[in-house]
C-alpha positions in Angstrom: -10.9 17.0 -9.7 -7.5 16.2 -11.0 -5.3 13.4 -10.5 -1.6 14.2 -10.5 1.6 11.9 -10.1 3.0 12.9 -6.6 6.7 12.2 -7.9 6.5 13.4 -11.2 4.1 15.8 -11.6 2.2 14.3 -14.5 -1.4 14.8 -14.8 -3.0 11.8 -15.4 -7.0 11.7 -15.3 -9.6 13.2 -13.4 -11.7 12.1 -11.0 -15.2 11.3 -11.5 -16.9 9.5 -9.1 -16.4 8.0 -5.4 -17.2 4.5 -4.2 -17.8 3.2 -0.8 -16.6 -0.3 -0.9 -16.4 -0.6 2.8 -13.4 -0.3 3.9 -12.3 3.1 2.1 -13.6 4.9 -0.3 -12.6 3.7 -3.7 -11.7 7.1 -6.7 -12.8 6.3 -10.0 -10.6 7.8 -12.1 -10.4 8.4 -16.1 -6.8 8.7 -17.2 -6.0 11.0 -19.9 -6.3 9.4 -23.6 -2.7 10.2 -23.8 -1.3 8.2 -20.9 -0.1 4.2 -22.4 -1.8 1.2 -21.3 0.0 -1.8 -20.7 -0.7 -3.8 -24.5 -2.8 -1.4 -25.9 -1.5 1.4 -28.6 -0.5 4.7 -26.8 -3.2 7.1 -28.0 -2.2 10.6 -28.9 -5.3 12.5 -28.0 -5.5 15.4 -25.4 -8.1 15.1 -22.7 -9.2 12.4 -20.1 -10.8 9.6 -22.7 -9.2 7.0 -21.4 -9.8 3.8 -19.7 -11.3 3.8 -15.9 -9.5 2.8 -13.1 -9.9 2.0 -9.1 -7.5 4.3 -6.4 -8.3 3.4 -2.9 -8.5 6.8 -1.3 -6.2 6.1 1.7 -3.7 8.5 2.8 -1.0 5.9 1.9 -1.8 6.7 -1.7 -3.7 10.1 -2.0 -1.6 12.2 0.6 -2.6 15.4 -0.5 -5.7 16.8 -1.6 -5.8 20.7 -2.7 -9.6 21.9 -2.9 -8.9 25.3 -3.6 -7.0 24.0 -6.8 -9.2 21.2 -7.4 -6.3 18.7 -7.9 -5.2 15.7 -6.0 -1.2 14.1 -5.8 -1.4 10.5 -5.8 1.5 8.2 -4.8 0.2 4.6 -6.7 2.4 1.2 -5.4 3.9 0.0 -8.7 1.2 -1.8 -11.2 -1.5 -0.4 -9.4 -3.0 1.5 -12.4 -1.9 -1.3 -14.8 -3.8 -4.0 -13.0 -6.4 -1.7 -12.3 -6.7 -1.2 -15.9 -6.6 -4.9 -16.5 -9.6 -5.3 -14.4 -11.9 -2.5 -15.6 -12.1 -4.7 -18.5 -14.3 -6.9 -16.9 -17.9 -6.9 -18.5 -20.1 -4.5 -17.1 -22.1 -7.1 -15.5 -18.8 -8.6 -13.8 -17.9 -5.5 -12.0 -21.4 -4.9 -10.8 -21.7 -8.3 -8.7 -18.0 -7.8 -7.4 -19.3 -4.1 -6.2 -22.7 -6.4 -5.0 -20.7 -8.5 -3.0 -18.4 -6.1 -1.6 -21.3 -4.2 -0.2 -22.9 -7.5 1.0 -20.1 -8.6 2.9 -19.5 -5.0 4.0 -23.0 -4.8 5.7 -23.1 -8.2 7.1 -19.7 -7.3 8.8 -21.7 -3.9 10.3 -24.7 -5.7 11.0 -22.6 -8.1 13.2 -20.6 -5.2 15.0 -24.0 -3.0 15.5 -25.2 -6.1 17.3 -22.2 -6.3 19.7 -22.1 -2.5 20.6 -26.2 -2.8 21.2 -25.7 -5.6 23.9 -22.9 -3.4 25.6 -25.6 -0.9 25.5 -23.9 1.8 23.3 -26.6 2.5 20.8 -26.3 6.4 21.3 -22.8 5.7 18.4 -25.6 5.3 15.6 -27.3 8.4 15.7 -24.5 9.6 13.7 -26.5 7.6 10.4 -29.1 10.1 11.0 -26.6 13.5 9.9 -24.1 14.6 7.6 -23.0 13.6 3.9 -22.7 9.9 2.7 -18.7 10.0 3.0 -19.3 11.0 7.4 -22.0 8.4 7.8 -19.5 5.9 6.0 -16.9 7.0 7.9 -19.1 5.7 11.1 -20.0 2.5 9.5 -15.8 2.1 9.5 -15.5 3.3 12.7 -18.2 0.8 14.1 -17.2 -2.3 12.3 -13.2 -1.7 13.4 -13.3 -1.0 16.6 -12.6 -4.4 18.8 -15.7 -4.8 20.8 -15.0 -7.7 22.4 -11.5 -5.9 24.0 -13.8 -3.0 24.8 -16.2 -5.3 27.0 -13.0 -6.8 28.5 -11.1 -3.7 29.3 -14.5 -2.3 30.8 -14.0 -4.7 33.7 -11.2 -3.2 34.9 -12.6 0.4 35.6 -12.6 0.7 39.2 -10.3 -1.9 39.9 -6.9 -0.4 41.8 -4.0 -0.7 39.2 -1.2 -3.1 40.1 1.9 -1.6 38.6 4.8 -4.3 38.0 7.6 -4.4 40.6 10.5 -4.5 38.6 12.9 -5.0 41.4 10.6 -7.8 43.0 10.3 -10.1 39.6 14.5 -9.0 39.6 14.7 -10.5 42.7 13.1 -13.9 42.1 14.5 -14.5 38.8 16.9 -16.9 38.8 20.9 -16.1 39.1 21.8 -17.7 36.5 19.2 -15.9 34.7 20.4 -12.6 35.3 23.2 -11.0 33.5 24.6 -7.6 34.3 25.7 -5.4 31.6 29.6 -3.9 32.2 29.8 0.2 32.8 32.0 0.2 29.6 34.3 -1.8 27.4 37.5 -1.0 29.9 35.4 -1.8 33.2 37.8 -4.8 33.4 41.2 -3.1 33.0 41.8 -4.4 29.4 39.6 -2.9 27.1 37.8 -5.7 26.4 34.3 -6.3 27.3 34.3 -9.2 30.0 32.5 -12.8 29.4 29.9 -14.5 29.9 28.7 -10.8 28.4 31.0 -10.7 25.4 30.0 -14.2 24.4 26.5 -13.8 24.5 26.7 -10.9 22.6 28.4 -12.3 19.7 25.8 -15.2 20.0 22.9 -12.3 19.8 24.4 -10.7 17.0 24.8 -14.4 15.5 21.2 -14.6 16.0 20.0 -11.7 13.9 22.1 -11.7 11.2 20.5 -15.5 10.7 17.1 -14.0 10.8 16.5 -16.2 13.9 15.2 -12.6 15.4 12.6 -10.4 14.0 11.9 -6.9 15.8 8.8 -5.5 16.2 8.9 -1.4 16.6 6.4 0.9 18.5 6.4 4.0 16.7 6.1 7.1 18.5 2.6 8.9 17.1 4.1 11.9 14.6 3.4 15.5 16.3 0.8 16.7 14.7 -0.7 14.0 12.9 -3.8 13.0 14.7 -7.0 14.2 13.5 -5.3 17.0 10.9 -6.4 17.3 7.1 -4.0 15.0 4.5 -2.4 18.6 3.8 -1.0 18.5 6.9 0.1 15.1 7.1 1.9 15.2 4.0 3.8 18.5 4.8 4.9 15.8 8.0 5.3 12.7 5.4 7.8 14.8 3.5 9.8 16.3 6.3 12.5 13.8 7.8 12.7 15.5 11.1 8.9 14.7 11.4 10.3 11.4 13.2 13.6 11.8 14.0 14.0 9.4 16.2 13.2 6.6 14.2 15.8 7.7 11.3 18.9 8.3 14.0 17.7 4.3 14.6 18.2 3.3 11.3 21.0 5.3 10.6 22.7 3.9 14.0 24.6 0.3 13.2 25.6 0.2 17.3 21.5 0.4 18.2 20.0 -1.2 15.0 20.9 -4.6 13.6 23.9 -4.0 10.9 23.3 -2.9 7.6 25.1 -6.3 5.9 22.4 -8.2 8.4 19.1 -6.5 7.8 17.8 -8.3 4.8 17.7 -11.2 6.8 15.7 -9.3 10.0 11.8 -9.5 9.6 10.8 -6.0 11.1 7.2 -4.9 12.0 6.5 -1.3 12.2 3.4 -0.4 14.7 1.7 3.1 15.3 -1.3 5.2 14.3 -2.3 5.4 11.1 -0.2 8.6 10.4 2.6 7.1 12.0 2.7 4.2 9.5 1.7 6.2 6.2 5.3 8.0 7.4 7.2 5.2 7.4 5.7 3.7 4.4 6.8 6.7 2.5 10.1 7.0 4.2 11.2 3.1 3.9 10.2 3.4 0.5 12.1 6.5 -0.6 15.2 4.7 1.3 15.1 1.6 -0.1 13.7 0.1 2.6 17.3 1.2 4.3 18.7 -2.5 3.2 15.3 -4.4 5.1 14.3 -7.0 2.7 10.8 -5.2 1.6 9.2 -8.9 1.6 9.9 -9.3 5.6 8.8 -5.8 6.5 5.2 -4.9 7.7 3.4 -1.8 8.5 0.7 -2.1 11.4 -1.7 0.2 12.6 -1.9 -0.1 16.5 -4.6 -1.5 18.6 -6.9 1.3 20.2 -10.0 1.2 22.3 -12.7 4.3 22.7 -12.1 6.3 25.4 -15.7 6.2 27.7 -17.3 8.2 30.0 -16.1 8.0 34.1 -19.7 8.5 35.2 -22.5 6.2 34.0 -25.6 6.6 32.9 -28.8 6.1 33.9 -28.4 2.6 32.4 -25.5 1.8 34.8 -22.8 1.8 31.8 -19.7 4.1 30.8 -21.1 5.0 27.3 -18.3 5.6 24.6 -17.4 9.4 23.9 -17.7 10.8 20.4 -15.1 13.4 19.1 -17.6 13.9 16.3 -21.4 12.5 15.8 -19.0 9.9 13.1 -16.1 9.1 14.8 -15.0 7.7 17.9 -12.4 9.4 20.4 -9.7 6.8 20.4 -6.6 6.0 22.0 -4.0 3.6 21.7 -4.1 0.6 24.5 -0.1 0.4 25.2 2.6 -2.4 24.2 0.4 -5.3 24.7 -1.3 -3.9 22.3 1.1 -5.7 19.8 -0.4 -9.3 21.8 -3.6 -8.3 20.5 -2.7 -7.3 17.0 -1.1 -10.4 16.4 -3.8 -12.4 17.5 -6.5 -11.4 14.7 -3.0 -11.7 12.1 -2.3 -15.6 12.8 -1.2 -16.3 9.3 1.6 -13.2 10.2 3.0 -15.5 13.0 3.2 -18.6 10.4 4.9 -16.5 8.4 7.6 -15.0 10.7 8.1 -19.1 11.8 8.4 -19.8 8.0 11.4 -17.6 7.7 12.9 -19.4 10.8 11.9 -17.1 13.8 12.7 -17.9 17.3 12.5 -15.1 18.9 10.3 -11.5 18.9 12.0 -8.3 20.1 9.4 -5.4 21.3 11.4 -2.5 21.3 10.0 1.5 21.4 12.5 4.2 20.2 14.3 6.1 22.4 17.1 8.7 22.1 19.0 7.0 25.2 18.3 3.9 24.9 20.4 1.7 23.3 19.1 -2.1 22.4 22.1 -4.8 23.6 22.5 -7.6 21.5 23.6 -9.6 24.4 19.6 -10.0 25.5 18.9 -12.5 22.4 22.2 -14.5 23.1 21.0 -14.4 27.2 17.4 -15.9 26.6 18.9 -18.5 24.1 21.0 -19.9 26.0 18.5 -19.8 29.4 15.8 -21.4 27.0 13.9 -18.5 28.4 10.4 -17.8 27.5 10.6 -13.6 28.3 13.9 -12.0 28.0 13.5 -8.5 29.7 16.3 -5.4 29.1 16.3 -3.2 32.9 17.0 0.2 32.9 17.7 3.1 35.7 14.0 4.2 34.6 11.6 2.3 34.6 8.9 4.2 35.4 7.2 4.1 32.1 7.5 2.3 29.4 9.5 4.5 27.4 12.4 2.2 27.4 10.8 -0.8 26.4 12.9 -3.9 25.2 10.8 -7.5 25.7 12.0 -10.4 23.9 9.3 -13.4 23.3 10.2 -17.0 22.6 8.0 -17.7 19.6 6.2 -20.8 20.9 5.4 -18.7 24.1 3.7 -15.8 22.0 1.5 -18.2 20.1 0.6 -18.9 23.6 -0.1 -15.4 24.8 -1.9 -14.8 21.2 -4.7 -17.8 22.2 -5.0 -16.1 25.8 -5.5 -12.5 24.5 -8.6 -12.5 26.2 -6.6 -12.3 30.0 -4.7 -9.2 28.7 -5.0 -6.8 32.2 -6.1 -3.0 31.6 -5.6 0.0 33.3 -8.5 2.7 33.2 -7.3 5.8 33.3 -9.0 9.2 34.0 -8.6 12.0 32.3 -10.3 15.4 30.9 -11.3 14.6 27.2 -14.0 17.2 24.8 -16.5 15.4 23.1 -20.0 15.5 21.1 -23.1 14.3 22.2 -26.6 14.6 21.0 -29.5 16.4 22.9 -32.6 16.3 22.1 -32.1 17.1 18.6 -28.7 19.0 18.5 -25.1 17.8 18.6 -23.5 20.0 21.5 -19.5 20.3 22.1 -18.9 19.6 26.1 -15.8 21.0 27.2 -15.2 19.1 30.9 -13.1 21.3 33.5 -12.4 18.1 35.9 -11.5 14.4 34.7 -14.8 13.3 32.5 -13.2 10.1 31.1 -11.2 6.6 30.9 -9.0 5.5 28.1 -7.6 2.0 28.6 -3.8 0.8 28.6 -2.2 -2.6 29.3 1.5 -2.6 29.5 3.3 -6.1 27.7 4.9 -6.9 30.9 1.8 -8.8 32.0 3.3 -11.3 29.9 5.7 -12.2 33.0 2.8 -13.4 35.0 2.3 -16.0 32.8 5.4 -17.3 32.5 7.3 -19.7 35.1 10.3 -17.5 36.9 12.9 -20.0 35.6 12.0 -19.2 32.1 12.2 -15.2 32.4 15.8 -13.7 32.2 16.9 -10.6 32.9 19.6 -7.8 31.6 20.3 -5.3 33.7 22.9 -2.1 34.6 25.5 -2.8 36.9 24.4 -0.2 39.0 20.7 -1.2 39.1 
């Protein structure tokens, strides 16, 4: 199969082998004789002679892959081929025990997560090992060693247990009044045109406070339509279109909701969402030079999910896990405090954010209406709050999320991940599951499963009432 440069067009080797090195497969590729190496001579020759090189076959870098024409578009980072080069000229023998190892720590990282899923009694995921081509039954041995057992066992707890939605107006209510701010109808609400203090001054402070960096904002990425479970055809055609997300670009093009664009090399931002969400926005930051974000304080996520299980148990007394296919889970994402968890298996991201002189973490989600006040970061500084929480008219779901963090209280909610609350709830999901010998597609008419959310909020149980403050409408 061909290899061709995604932005110019240039062929530039051909496939001719694939390499599970655990977590993705790995393309071996021969470039073309003709293609110049980094301190070698440029050849002159026509066809693929040329040295060997490693391409992770992630969507991130092989978007699009055309059967029919046998070719693939490839979209390397910069010195990818070049050091991949470098390192193919390793001995023979080197590359061997790197590939050894890799392998090794690969199946000791399986064997480990096979173990867990065996004690919570869900050995019905391997029969999966037992069908299809090498590339599915990898794609299992991914899906098993990824998926967070130990926040699957947790979440399991809470099946059965009646949900106990936060009372906004209630924590409102016995916050403190001096930790409550309301935000003015609009800038001539006071007769002059000028937006009234304490509010005006805390703004200016919050606006202080990000263009110093002393703010970094972590955004939940609406999942692109489309996106889940399609071919890398599809995802690309999606990749390439802006309107594919356009929320996310009226953000970045909007100074009034978005930090300026003279202050965002300074903001540390952390983009989280499925894993077609986030090959999106790698593309699209990329293409837009990072729309002035300083590309060494920007990282891409991929969000925290859980399997979805069955409502009724089995004869063993569990909810088993529900397969969309005998290799793959069926997955959905747990909520915001979802970002809670992710940072607590990234620790050496939290040292970095306080490296750069972080105080403060925003959790915002994008929404057409709703518009992120600067005032919130200047309110919770000067409270010394822990939680700094934006109100809206609707707060029914979570649609108009805006959460600030104190960074020493995050670190705290990272080390207590494991008393993050869940909600399990039902729903009608297809699925796959073996009988006897067959794997047989069960279409449910009535509610068949759980999938498990937990909402960031449940961060305000855990901190004192006299460290939360509160922004909210004046007509709330």
């Amino acid at each position: 199969m061909k290899v061709i440069l995604k932005e110019s067009g240039e062929p530039i080797g051909t496939v001719v082998n694939i390499f599970n090195s655990g977590a993705s497969d790995l393309l071996h590729v021969k470039l073309t004789s003709s293609r110049k190496i980094p301190d070698q001579t440029e050849k002159t020759g026509e066809g693929d002679s040329g040295p060997l090189v490693w391409v992770p076959f992630v969507e991130e870098i092989v978007p699009t892959v055309d059967v029919e024409k046998r070719e693939m578009l490839i979209t390397p980072p910069k010195g990818l081929l070049e050091l991949n080069i470098r390192s193919d000229m390793r001995s023979k023998k080197e590359r061997r025990e790197l590939e050894w190892k890799e392998r090794k720590k690969f199946q000791r990282r399986l064997i480990a997560a096979k173990k867990k899923l065996c004690e919570m009694e869900q050995q019905h995921v391997f029969h999966g090992f037992r069908y299809g081509e090498k590339d599915q039954r990898s794609s299992l041995a991914n899906e098993i060693v990824t998926v967070n057992s130990k926040l699957l066992r947790q979440a399991l707890e809470y099946i059965g247990i009646p949900s106990t939605r936060l009372d906004l107006h209630q924590i409102l209510a016995t916050v403190p009044r001096s930790n409550r701010l309301k935000v003015p109808d609009n800038p001539s609400s006071n007769g002059t045109g000028v937006l009234p203090d304490p509010y005006c001054t805390l703004q200016r402070a919050g606006c202080e406070m990000i263009s110093n960096g002393k703010v970094a904002i972590v955004l939940i990425l609406e999942d692109i339509e489309g996106t889940e479970g399609t071919s890398n055809n599809n995802l690309v055609d999606s990749v390439g279109n802006e309107s594919a997300n356009p929320l996310l670009k009226a953000l970045l093009d909007d100074n009034s909701r978005f930090p300026k664009i003279e202050d965002r090399s300074a903001v540390p931002l952390l983009l989280v969402g499925s894993t077609g969400s986030i090959s999106y926005c790698q593309e699209f930051f990329s293409d837009h030079d990072y729309f002035a974000f300083d590309p060494q304080k920007v990282w891409f996520l991929e969000e925290e999910k859980l399997p979805l299980v069955s409502s009724s148990v089995a004869e063993d007394g569990k909810h088993k896990i529900l397969m969309k296919s005998p290799w793959e889970f069926l997955q959905r994402p747990i909520g915001s405090a979802g970002v809670i968890s992710l940072l607590s298996s990234q620790d050496s991201l939290l040292d970095e954010l306080g490296e750069l002189g972080v105080e403060y973490v925003q959790v915002r989600k994008i929404n057409q209406e709703h518009k992120s006040d600067h005032a919130l970061a200047g309110l919770v500084d000067s409270c010394k709050a822990n939680v700094g929480l934006q109100v809206f008219k609707d707060m029914a779901s979570e649609e108009n999320l805006d959460v600030m963090l104190s960074m020493s209280f995050l670190r705290k909610l990272v080390k207590q991940v494991n008393k993050l609350q869940f909600e399990g709830v039902e729903g009608c999901n297809s699925y796959v599951e073996k009988v006897e010998k067959e794997w047989v597609d069960v279409t449910p008419t009535t509610p068949n499963s759980y999938e498990f959310r937990s909402s960031i909020y449940w961060c305000l149980d855990a901190a004192t009432k006299n460290k939360i403050c509160v922004l909210y409408p004046s007509d709330y």
